[in-house]
Backbone as numpy.savetxt, mean C-alpha at the origin, in Angstrom:
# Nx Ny Nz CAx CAy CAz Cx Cy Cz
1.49 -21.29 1.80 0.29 -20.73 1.20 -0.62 -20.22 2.31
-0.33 -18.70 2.93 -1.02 -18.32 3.68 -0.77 -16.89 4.15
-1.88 -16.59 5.27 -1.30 -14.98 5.38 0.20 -15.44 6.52
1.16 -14.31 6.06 2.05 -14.28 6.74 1.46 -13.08 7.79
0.82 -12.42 8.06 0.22 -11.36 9.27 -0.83 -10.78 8.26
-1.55 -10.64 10.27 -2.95 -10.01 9.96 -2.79 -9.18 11.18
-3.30 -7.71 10.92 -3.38 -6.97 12.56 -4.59 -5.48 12.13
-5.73 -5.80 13.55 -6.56 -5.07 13.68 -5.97 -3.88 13.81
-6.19 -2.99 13.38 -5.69 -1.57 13.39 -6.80 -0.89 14.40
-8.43 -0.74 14.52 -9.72 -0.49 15.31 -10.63 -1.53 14.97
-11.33 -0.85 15.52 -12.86 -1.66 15.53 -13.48 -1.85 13.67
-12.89 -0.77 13.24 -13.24 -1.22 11.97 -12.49 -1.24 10.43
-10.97 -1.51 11.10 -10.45 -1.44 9.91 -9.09 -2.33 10.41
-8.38 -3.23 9.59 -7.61 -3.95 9.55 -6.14 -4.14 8.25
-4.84 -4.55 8.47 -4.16 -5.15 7.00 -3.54 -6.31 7.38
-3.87 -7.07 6.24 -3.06 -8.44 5.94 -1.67 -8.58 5.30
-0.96 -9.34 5.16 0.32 -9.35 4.70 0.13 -11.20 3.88
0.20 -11.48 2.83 0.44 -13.16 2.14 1.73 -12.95 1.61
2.65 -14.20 1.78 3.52 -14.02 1.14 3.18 -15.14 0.08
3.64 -14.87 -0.85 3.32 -15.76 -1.78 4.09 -16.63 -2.62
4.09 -17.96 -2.11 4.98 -19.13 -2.39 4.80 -20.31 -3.32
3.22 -19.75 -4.06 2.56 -20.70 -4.91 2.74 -20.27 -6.65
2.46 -20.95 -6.99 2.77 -20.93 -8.13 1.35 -20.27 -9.19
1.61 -19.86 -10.28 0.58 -18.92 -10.71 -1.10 -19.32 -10.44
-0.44 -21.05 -11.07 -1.93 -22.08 -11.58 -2.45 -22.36 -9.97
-1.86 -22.57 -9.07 -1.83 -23.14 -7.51 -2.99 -21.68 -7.02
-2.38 -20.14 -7.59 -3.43 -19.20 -6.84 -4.50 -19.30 -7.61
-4.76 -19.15 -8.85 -5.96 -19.56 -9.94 -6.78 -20.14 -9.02
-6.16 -21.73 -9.34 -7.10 -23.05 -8.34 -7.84 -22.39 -7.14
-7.25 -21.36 -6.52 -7.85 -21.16 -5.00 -8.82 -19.98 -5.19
-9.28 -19.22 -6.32 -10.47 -18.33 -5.75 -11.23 -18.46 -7.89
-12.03 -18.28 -7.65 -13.51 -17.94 -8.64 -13.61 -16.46 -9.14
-13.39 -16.02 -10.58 -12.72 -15.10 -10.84 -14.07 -14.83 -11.57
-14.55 -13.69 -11.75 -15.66 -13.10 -12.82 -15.31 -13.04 -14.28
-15.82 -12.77 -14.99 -15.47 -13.15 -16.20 -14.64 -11.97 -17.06
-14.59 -10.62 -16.21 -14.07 -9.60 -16.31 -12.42 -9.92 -15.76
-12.56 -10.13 -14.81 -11.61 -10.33 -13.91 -10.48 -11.26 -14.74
-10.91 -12.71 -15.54 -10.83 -13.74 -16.04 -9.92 -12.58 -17.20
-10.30 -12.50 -17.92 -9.80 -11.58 -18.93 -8.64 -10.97 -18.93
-8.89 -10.29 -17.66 -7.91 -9.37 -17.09 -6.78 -10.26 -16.76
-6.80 -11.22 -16.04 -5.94 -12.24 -15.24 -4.74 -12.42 -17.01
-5.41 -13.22 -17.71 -5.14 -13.84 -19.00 -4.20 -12.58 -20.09
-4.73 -11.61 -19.53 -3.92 -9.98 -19.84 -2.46 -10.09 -19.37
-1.95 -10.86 -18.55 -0.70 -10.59 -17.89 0.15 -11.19 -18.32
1.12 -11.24 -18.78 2.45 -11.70 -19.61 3.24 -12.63 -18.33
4.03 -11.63 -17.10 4.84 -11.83 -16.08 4.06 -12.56 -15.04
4.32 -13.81 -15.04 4.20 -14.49 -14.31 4.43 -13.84 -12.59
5.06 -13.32 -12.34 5.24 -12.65 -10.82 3.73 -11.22 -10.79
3.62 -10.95 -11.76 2.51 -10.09 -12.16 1.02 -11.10 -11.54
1.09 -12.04 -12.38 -0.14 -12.96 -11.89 -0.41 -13.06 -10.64
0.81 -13.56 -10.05 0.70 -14.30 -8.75 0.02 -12.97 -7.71
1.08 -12.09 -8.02 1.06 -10.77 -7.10 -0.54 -10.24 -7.22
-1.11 -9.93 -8.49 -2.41 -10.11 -8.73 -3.44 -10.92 -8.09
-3.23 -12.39 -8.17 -4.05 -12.89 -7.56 -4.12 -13.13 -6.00
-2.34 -12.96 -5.83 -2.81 -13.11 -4.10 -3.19 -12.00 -3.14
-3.46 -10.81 -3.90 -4.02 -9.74 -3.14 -5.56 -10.08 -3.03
-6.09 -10.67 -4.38 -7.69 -10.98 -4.46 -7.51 -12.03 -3.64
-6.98 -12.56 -3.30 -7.16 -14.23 -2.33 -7.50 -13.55 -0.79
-5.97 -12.42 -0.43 -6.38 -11.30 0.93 -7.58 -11.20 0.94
-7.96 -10.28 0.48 -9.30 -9.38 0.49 -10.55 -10.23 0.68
-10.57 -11.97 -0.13 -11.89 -12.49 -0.11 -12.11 -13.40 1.54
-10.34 -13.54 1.79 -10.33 -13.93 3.25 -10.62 -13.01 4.63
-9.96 -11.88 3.88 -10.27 -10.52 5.09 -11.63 -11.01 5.35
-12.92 -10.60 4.50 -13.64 -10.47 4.61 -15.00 -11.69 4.84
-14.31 -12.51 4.30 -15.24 -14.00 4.62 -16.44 -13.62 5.74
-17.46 -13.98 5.29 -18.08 -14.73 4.78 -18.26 -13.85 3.02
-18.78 -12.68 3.36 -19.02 -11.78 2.30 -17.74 -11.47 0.88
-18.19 -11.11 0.01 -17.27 -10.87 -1.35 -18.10 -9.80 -2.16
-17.15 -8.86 -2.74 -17.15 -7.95 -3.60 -16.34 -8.39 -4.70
-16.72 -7.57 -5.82 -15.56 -7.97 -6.92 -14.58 -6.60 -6.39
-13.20 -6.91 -7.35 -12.31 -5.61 -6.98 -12.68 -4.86 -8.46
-12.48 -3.50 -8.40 -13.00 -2.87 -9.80 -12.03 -1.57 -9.13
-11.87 -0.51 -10.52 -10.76 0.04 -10.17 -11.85 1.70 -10.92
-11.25 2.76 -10.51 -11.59 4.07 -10.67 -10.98 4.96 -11.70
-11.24 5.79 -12.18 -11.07 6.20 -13.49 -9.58 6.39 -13.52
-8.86 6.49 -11.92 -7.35 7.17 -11.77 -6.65 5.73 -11.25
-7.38 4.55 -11.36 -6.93 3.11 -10.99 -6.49 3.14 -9.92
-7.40 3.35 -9.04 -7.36 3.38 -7.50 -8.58 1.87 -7.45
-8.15 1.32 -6.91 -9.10 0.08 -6.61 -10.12 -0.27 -5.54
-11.43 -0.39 -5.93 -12.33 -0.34 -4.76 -13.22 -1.60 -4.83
-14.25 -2.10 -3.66 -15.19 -3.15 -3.50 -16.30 -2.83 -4.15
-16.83 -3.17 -5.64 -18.08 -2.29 -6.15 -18.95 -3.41 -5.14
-20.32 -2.50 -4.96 -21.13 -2.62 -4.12 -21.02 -2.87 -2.62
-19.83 -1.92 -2.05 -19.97 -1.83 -0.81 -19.41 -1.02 -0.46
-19.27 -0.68 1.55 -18.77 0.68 1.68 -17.48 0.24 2.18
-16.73 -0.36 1.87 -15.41 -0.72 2.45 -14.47 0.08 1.39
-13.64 0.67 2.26 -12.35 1.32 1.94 -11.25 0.04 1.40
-10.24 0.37 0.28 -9.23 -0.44 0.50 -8.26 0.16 0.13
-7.09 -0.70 0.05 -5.68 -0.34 -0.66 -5.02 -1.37 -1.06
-4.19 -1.71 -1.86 -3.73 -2.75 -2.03 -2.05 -2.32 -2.01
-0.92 -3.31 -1.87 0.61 -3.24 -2.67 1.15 -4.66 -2.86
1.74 -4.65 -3.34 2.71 -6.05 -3.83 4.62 -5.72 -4.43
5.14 -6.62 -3.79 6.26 -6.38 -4.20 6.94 -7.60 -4.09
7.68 -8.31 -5.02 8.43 -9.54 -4.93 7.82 -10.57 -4.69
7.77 -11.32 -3.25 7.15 -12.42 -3.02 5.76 -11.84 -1.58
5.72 -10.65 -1.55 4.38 -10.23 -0.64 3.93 -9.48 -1.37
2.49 -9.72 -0.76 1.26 -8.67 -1.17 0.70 -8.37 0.26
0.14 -7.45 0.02 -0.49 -6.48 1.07 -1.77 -5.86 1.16
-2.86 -5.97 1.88 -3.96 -5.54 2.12 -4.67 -4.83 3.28
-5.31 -3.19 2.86 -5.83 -2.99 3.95 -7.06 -2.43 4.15
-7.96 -2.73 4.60 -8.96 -2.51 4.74 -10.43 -1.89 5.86
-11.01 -1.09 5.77 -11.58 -0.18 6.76 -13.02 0.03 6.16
-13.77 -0.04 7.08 -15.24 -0.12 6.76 -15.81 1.46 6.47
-14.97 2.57 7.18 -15.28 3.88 7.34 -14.47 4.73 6.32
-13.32 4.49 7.07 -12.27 5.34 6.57 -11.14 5.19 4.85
-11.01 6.23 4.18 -9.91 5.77 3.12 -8.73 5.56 3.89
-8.11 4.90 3.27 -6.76 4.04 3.61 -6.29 4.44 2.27
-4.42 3.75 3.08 -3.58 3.64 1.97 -2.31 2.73 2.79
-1.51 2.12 1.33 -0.80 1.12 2.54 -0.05 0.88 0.91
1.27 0.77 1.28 2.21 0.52 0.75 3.67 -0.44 1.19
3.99 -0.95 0.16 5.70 -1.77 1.21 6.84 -2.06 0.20
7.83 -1.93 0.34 8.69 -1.53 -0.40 10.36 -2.76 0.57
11.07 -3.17 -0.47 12.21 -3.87 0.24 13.29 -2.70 0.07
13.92 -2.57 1.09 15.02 -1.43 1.30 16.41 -2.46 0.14
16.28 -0.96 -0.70 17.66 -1.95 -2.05 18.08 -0.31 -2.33
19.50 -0.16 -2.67 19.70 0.91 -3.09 19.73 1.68 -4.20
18.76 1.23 -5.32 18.21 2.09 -6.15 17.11 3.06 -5.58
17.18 3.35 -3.94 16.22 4.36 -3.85 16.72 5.79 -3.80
18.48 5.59 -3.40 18.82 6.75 -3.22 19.34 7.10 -4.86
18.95 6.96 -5.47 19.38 7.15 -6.92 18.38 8.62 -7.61
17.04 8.06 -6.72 15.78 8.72 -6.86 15.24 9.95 -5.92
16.21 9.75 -5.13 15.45 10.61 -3.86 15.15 12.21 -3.86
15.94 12.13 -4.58 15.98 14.22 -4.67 14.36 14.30 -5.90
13.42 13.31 -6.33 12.21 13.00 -7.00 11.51 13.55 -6.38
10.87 12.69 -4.87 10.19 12.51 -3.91 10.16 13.23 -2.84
11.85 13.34 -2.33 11.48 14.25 -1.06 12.17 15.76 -1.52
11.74 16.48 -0.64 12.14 17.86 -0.74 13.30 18.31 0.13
14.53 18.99 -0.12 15.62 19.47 0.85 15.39 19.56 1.87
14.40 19.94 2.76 13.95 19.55 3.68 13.94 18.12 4.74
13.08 17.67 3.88 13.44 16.00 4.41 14.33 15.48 4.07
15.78 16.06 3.22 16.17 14.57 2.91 17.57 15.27 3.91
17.74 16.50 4.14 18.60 16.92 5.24 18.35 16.23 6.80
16.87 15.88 6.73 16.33 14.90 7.76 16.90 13.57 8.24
17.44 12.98 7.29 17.99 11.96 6.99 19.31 11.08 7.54
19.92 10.33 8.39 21.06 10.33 8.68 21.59 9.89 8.16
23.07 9.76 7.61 23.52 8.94 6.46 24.00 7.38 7.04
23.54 7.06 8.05 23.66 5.70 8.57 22.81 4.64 8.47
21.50 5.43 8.32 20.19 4.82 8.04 19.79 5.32 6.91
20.29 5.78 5.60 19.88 6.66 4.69 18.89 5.42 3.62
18.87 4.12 3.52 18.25 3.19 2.10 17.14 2.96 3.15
17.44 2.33 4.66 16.23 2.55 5.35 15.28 3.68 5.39
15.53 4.80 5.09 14.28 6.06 5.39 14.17 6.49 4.29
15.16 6.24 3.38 14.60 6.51 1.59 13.81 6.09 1.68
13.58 4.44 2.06 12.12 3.55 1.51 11.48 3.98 2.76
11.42 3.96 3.79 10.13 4.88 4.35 9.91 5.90 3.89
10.41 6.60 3.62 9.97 8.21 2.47 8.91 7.89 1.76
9.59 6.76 1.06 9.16 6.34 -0.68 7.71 5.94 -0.66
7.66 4.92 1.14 6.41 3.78 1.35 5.22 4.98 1.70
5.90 6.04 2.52 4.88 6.51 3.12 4.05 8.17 1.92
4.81 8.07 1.03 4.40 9.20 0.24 3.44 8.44 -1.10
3.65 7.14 -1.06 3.36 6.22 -2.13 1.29 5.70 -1.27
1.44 5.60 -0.38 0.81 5.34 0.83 -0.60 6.30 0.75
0.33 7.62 0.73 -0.93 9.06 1.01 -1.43 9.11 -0.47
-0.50 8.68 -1.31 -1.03 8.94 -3.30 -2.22 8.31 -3.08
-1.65 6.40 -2.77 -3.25 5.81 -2.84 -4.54 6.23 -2.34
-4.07 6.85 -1.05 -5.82 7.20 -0.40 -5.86 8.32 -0.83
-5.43 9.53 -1.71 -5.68 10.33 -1.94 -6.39 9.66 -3.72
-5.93 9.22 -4.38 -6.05 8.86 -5.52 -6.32 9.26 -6.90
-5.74 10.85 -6.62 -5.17 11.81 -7.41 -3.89 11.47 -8.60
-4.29 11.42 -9.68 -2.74 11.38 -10.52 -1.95 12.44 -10.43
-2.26 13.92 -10.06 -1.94 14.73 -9.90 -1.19 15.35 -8.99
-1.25 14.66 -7.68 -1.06 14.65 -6.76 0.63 14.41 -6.98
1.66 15.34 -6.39 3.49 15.39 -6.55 3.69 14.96 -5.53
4.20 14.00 -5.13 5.15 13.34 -3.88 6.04 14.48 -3.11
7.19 15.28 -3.96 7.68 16.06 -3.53 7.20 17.69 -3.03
6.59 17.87 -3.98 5.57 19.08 -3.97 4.84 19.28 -3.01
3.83 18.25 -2.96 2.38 18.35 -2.22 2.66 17.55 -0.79
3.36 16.95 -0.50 3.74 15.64 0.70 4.83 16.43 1.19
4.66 16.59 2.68 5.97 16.81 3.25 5.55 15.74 4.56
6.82 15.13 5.07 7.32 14.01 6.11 7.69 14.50 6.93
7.11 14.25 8.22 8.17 14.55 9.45 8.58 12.94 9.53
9.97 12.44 9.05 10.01 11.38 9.06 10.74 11.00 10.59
10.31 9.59 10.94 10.89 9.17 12.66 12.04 8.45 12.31
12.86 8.12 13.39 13.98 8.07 13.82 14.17 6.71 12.67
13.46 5.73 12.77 13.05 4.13 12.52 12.06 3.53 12.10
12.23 2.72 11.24 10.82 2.07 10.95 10.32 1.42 12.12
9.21 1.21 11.98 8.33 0.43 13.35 7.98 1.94 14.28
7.88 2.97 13.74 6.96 3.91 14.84 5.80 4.76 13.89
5.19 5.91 14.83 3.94 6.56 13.96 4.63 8.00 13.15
4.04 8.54 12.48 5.05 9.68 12.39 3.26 10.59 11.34
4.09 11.51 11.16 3.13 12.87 10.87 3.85 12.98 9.95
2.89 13.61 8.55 2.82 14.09 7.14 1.45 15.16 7.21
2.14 16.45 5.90 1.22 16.73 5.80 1.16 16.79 4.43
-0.48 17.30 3.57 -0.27 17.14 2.01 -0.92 18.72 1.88
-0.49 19.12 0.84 -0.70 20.64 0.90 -1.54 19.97 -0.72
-2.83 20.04 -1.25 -3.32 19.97 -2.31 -4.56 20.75 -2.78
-4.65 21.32 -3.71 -5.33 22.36 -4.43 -6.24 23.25 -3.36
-4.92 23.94 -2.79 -5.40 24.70 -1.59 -5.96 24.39 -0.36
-6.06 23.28 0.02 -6.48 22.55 1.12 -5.12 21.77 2.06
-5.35 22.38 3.31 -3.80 21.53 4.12 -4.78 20.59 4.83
-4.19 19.63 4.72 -4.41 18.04 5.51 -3.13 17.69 6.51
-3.77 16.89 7.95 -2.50 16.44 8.70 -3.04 14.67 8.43
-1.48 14.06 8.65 -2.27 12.81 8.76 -1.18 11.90 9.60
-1.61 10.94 10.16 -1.05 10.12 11.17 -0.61 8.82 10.58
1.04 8.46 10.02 1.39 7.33 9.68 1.86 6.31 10.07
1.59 5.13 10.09 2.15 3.63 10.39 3.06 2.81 10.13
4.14 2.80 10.30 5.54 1.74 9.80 5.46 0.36 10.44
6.16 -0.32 9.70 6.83 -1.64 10.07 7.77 -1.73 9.35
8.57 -2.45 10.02 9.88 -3.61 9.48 9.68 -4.91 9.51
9.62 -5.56 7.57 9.17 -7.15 7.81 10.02 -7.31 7.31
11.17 -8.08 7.95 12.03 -8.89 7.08 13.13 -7.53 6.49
13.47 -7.69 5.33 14.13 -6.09 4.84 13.35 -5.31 4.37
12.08 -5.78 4.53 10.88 -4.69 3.97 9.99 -3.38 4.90
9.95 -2.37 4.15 9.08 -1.68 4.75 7.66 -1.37 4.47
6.93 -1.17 5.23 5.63 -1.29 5.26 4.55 0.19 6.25
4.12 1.16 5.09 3.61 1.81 5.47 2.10 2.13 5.36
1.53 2.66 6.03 -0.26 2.40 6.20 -0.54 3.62 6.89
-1.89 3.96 6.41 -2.68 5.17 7.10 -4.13 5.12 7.24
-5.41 5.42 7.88 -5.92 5.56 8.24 -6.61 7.28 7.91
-7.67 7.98 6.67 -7.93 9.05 6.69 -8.54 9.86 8.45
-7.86 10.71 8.54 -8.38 11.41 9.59 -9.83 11.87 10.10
-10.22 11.79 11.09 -11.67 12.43 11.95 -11.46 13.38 12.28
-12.48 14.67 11.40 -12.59 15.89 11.98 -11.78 17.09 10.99
């Protein structure tokens, strides 16, 4: 019951990683839920739903200790700190959740376990382009970096509208664990942006930081 990693990204923005080994009632017990929130919690059928739920709110109230926001979500269910200026993002998958957070900048941060229902999907997401990119030696590994890092730019963009394949193109890197460049082509506006990998375990884990300037 704890963070499995925490790493400063700058001076003002950071992500956590919990894996989560407790049981639904065990995360309950550990944080004070609003009465909105309460509701919401009691909304969830799937037990792995709960947990994953609550141990992102457990991240976020530790990130930030001493201080707390509630989490509240945006008309396109992008999730933010009402009453403050902190950026976030959230993901969860299996037994981790993921948090990242920046006092300035939008973020986005996603993580995904490399399984091969990704190449089932891929001609979705990426465009002939990238997926000719691809080597077929490492092909379930850079599907799910594809997948993490286009899933990644949705959140901080927080557009429903917004096409993975369409609007997102990847210069994807060799391996997980380096930086790599995307750009998003959206309602006439080109954006560059600078992305973050890891490899935890069989998982991948991608994160960004909105650009200066």
């Amino acid at each position: 019951m704890a963070e499995l990693l925490r790493k400063k990204i700058d001076n003002h923005s950071l992500y956590a990683i919990w894996q989560i080994t407790e049981t639904a009632e065990e995360l309950r017990s550990a944080i004070t839920l609003s009465p909105g929130e309460e509701s919401l919690y009691r909304s969830f059928v799937a037990e792995s739903r709960k947990k994953q739920w609550l141990a992102y709110r457990l991240l976020i109230r530790g990130m930030l200790s001493p201080a707390e926001f509630p989490v509240e979500y945006d008309e396109a269910g992008k999730p933010y700190l009402a009453g403050s200026n902190y950026h976030i993002s959230v993901t969860h998958t299996e037994d981790l959740a993921a948090v990242i957070i920046s006092h300035y900048d939008r973020v986005g941060i996603d993580m995904e376990r490399i399984k091969p229902r990704v190449a089932k999907v891929r001609e979705k997401f990426l465009s002939p382009v990238e997926l000719a990119s691809i080597p077929g030696d490492r092909e379930l590994e850079q599907l799910t970096l594809g997948w993490c890092a286009k899933e990644a730019l949705y959140k901080l963009y927080g557009k429903r509208d917004l096409d993975f394949r369409d609007h997102i193109l990847l210069e994807l890197p060799d391996q997980a664990g380096m930086t790599f460049k995307a750009s998003v082509r959206y309602q006439g506006k080109a954006s560059e942006y600078l992305l973050f990998s890891e490899k935890i375990r069989d998982f991948i884990l991608v994160y960004l930081l909105e650009p200066h300037g």
